[in-house]
C-alpha positions as CSV (number, residue, x, y, z in Angstrom):
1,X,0.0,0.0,0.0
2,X,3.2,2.3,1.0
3,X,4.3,1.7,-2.3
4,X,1.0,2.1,-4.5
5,X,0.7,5.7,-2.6
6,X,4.6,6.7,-3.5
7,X,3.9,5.7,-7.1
8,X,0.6,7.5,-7.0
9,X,2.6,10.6,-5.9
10,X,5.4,10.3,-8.3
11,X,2.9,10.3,-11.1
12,X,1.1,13.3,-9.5
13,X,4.7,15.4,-9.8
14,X,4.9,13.9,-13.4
15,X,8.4,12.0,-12.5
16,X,7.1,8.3,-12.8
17,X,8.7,8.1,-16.2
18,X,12.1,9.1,-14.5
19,X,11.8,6.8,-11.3
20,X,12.2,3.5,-13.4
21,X,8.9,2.5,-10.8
22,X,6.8,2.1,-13.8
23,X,8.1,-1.4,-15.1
24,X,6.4,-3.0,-11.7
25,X,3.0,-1.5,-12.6
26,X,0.8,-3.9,-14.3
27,X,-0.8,-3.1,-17.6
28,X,-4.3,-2.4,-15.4
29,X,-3.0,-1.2,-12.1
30,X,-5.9,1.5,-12.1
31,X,-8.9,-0.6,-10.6
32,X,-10.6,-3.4,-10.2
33,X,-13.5,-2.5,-12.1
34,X,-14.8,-3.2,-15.8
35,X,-16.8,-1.2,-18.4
36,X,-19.1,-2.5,-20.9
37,X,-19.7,0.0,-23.0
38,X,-23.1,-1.1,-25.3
39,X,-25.0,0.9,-28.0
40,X,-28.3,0.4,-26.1
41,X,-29.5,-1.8,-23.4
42,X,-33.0,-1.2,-24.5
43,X,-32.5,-4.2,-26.8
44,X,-32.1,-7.5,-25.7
45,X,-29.3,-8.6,-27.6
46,X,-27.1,-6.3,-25.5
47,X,-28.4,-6.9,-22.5
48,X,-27.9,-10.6,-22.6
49,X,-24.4,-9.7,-23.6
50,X,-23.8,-7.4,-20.9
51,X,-25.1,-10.0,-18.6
52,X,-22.5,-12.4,-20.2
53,X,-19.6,-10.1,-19.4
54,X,-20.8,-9.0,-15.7
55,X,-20.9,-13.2,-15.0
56,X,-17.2,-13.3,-15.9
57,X,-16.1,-9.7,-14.2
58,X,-18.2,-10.8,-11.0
59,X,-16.8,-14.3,-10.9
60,X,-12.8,-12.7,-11.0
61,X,-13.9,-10.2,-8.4
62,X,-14.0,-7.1,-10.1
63,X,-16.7,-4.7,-10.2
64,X,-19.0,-4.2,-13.7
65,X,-21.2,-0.9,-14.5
66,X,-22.5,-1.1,-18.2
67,X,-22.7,2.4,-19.5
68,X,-25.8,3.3,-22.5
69,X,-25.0,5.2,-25.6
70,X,-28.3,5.2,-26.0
71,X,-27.0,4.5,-30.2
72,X,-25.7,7.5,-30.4
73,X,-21.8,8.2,-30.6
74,X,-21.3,11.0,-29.2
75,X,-23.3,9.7,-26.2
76,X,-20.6,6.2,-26.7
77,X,-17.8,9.1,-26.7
78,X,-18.9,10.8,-22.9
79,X,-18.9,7.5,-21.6
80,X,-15.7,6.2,-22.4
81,X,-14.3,8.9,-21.3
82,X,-16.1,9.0,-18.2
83,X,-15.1,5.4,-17.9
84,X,-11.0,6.1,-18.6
85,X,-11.6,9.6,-16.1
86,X,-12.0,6.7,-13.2
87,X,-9.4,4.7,-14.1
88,X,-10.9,1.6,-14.8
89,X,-9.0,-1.3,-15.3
90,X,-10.5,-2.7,-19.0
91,X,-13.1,-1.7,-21.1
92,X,-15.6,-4.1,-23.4
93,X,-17.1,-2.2,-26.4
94,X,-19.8,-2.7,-28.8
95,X,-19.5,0.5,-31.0
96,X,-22.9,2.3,-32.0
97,X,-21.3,1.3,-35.8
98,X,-17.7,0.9,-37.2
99,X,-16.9,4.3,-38.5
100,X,-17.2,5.4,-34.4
101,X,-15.2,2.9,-32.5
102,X,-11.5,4.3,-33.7
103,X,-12.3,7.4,-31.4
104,X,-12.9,5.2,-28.0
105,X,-9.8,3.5,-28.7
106,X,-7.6,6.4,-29.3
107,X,-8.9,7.3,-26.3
108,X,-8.6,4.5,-24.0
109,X,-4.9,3.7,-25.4
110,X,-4.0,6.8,-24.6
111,X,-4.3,6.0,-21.0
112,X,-2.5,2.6,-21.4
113,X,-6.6,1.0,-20.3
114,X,-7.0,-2.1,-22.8
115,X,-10.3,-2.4,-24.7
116,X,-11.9,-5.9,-26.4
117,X,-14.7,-5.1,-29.0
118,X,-17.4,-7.3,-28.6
119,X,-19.5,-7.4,-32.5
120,X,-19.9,-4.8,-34.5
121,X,-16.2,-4.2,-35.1
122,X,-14.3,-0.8,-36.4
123,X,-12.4,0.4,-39.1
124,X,-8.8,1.0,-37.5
125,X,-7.6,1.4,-34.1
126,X,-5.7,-0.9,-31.7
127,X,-7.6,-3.5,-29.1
128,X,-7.0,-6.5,-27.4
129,X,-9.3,-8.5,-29.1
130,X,-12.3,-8.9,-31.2
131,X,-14.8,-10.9,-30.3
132,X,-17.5,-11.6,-33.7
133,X,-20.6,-14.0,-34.7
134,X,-19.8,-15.3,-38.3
135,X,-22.6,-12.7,-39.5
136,X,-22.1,-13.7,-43.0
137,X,-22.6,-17.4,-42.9
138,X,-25.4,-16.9,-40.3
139,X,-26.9,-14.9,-42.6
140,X,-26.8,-17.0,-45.3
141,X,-28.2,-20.0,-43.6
142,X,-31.5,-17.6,-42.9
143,X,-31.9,-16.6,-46.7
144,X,-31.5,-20.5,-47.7
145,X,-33.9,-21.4,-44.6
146,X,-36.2,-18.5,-46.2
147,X,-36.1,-19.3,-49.5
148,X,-36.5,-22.9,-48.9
149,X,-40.1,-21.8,-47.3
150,X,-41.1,-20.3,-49.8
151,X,-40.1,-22.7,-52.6
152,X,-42.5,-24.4,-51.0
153,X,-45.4,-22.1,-50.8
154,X,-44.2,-21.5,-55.1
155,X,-43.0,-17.7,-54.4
156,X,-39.6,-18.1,-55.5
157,X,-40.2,-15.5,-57.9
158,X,-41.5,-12.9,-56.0
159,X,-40.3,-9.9,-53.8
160,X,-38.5,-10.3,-50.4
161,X,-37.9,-7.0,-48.3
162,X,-34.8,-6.1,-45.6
163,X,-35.0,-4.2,-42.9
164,X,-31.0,-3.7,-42.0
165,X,-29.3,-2.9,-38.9
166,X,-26.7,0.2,-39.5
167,X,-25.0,-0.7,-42.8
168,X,-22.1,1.4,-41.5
169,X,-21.3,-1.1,-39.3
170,X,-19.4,-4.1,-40.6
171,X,-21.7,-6.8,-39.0
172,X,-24.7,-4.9,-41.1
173,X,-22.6,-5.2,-44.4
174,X,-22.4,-9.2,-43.9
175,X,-25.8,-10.0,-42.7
176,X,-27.5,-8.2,-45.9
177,X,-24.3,-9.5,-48.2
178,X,-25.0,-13.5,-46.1
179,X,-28.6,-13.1,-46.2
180,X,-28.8,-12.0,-50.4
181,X,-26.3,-15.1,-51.1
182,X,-28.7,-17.3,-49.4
183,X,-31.8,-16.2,-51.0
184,X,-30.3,-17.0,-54.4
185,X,-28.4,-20.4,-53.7
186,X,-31.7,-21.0,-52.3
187,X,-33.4,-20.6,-55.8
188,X,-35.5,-17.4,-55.0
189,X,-35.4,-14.9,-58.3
190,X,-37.4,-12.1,-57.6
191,X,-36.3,-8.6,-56.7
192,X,-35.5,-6.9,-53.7
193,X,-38.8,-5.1,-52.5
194,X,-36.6,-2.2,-51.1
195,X,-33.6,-1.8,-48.0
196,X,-34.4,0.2,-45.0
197,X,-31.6,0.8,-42.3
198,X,-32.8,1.1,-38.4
199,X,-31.8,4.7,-36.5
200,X,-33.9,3.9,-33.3
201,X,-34.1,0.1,-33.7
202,X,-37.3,-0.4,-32.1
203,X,-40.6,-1.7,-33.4
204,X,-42.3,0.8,-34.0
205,X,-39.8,2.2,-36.3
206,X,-39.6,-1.5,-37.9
207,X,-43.4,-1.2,-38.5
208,X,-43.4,1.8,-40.5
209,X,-40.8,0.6,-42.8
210,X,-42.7,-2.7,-43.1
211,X,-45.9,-0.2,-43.7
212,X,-44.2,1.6,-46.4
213,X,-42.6,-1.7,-48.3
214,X,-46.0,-3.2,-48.8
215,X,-47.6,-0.9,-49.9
216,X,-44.9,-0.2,-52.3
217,X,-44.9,-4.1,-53.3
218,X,-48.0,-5.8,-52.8
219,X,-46.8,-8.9,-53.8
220,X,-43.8,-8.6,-51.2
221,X,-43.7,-12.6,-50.2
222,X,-40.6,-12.6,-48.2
223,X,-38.9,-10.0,-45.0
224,X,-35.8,-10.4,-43.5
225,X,-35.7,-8.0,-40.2
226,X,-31.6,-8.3,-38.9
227,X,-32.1,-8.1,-35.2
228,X,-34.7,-9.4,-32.9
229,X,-37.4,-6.3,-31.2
230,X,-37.9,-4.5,-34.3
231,X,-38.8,-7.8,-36.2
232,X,-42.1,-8.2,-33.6
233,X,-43.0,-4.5,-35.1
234,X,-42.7,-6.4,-38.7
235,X,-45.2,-9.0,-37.7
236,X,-47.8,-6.5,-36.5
237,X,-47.6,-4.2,-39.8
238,X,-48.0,-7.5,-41.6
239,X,-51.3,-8.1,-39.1
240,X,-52.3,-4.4,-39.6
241,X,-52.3,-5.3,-43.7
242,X,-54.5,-8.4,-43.0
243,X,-51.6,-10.6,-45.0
244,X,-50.8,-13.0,-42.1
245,X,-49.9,-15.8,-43.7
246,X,-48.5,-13.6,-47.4
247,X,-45.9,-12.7,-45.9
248,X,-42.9,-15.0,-44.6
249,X,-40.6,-13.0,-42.3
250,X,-37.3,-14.3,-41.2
251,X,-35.4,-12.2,-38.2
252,X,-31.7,-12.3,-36.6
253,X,-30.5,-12.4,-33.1
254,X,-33.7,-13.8,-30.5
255,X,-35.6,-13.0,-27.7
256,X,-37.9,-15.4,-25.7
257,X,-41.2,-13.9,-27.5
258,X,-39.5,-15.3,-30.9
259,X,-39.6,-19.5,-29.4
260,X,-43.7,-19.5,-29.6
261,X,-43.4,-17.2,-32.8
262,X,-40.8,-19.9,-34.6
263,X,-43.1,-22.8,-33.3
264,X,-46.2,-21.3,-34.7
265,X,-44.4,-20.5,-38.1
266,X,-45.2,-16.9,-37.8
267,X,-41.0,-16.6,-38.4
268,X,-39.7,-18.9,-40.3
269,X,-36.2,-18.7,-39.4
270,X,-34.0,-16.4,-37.2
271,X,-30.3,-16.5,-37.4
272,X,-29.5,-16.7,-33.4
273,X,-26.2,-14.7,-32.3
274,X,-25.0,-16.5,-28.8
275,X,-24.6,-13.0,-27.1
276,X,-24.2,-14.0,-23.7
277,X,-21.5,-16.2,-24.8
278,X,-20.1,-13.7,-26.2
279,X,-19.8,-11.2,-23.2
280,X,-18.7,-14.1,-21.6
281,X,-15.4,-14.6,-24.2
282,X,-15.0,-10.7,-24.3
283,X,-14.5,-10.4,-20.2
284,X,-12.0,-13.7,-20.3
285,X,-10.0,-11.8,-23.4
286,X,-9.8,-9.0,-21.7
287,X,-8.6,-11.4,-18.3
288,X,-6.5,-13.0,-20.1
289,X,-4.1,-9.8,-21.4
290,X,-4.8,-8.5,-17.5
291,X,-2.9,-11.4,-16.5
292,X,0.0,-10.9,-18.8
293,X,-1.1,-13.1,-21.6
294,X,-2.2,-12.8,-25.4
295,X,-5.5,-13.6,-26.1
296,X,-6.1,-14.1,-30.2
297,X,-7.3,-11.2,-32.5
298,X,-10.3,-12.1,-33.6
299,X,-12.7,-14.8,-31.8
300,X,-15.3,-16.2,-33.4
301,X,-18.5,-17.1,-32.3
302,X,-21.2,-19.6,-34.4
303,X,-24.8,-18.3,-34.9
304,X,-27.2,-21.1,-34.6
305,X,-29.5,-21.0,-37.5
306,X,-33.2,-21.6,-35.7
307,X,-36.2,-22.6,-37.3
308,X,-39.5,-23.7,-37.4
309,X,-38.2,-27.2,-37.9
310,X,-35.4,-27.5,-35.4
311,X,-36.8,-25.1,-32.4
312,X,-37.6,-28.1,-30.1
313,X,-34.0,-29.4,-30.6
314,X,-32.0,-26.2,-29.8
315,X,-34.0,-24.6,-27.4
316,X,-31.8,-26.1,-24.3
317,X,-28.7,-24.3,-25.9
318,X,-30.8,-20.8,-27.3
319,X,-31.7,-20.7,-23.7
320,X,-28.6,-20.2,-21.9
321,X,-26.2,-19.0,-24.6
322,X,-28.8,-16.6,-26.2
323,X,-31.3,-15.4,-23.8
324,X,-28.6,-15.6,-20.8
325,X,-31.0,-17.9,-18.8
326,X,-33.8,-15.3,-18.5
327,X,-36.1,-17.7,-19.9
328,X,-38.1,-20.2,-18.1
């Protein structure tokens, strides 16, 4: 303790670099507590993975506050900084997109306080590691598990619509490039009734899109919403046009409402990131370079492709790994 306070002092007077003291500081001397940083807890998907990285912060014995940008980067910006101001001793980051992140980093490394991006990724900047869903190939198993249903239905010539996370961020590009690859390995021709990219991502913002594409295409047969809330505001636009049943939607990411939804066929597929796993391989990363070791670059975590056919199957695994035990 002596010794912590002397250090603490030297730094104070700005002569730590001339002591040659600060060689027996570890990399994360500051605290022991750890910052989640997520776009918005609002939606489930970050929650769970918040939840995932608290499980693994709690369990070393450090504390966990996850701060809400509220998807909004300069929002992201205030709290990393109010984060680094109290010297925390590792920060977990899911940027609001990409083109954002770069900023929190240069940030954060120029305090020496190591950061792990969990999804969404960035375009430049140095981190510890990068924790990622294979977006692309999960998307792709939705388009084939879509165009599959409705091959069989005979609609592989009509319309299908997207409603796209942020295609700023680099998770966005893969899901539409994964989910477009799928549709036409799948054998579905027809044309893409129109892209609209979420600001708010919730459902009621998902419903007006929805609103707008059918009435643009009325013969719309097929809707791919990329994350889980807003694709509940797709099925009640769908309801509001009295075309239950005309339209087939197919989602990404899951919450518990989507298990009866998937078992009733109302969605025929949703392409399921394991977000609490993921927080949970984020925090141990971020352990594991706190501890003096190397964790790899980029991890990657599988999406399980769930569908109407396989629901009863998966659901032991969807329940802990994607819906961080919260369902029954």
């Amino acid at each position: 303790m002596l010794k912590r306070n002397f250090i603490k002092a030297l730094a104070a007077f700005g002569l730590l670099a001339t002591t040659g003291l600060s060689s027996t500081l570890p990399a994360a001397a500051q605290s022991k507590e750890i910052v989640y940083l997520t776009p918005g807890l609002d939606l489930p998907f970050w929650r769970y993975l918040s939840k995932g990285v608290e499980s693994v912060a709690k369990e070393k014995g450090y504390g966990f506050q996850a701060l809400d940008s509220r998807n909004n980067a300069q929002t992201q910006l205030q709290n990393a900084q109010d984060a680094i101001a109290r010297d925390v001793a590792g920060i977990v980051i899911s940027p609001t997109d990409s083109s954002t992140a770069p900023s929190v980093l240069q940030l954060a490394a120029s305090k020496n306080i190591p950061v792990v991006i969990a999804d969404i990724g960035t375009n430049e900047g140095e981190y510890v590691s990068f924790i990622i869903s294979d977006n692309y190939e999960g998307a792709k198993g939705v388009g084939e598990a879509l165009a599959e249903a409705m091959k069989e239905k005979g609609w592989e010539g009509d319309s299908v619509g997207i409603v796209a996370i942020s295609q700023a961020r680099k998770n966005g590009q893969a899901r539409t490039k994964g989910f477009k690859d799928g549709l036409k390995e799948g054998g579905v021709t027809g044309e893409e009734a129109g892209l609209q990219q979420m600001q708010s991502y919730t459902a009621d913002e998902t419903f007006r899109f929805v609103q707008d594409m059918q009435t643009a295409n009325p013969e719309m047969r097929g809707l791919f919403v990329q994350t889980d809330q807003p694709a509940i505001g797709a099925l009640r636009a769908i309801k509001a046009a009295r075309r239950q049943g005309e339209v087939l939607v197919a989602a990404f990411d899951g919450i518990p409402d989507f298990v009866d939804l998937l078992k009733s066929g109302d969605i025929v597929a949703s392409g399921m990131q394991q977000p609490y796993l993921m927080g949970q391989k984020s925090a141990e990363a971020l352990f594991e370079h706190l501890d003096g070791g190397t964790p790899e670059k980029e991890i990657t975590v599988p999406i399980l492709v769930v569908t109407s056919k396989n629901i009863d199957e998966v659901l032991p695994t969807v329940k802990e790994t994607v819906f961080a035990n919260e369902m029954e």
